[in-house]
C-alpha angles and dihedrals in degrees: 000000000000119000085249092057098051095048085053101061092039097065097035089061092245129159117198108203087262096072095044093057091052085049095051107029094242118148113235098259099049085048091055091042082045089056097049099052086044095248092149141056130304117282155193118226115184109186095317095341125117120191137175132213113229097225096051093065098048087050087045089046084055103048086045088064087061091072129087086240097041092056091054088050092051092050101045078050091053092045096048083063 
């Protein structure tokens, strides 16, 4: 991706897939499979291109640690540091 572009997407507060799976520590197939059932956050997708709003995932990472497994999840992170 050019320099512009990803200017671009970093000031307008936009994750590729990419990002979300390096955030979240998905491989690249279960992103795209994550994607397709609708398992993530909400997202733009523009022709072939999937975007994220930043502040979507963090509201979708927030909900997640309501939940009994997203707590367990928050914790196991909080203890690797």
């Amino acid at each position: 991706m050019t320099p512009a572009a990803e200017n671009f997407l970093t000031v307008a507060r936009l994750l590729r897939p990419g990002d979300l799976a390096a955030l979240m520590g998905w491989s690249p197939d279960t992103t795209r499979a994550k994607i397709a059932r609708r398992q993530c956050p909400r997202f733009l997708r523009i022709k072939r291109c999937t975007l994220f709003r930043y502040d979507d995932v963090m509201a979708w990472l927030e909900a997640e640690e309501d939940t009994p497994q997203g707590r367990q999840q928050a914790v196991s992170d909080l203890l690797r540091k």
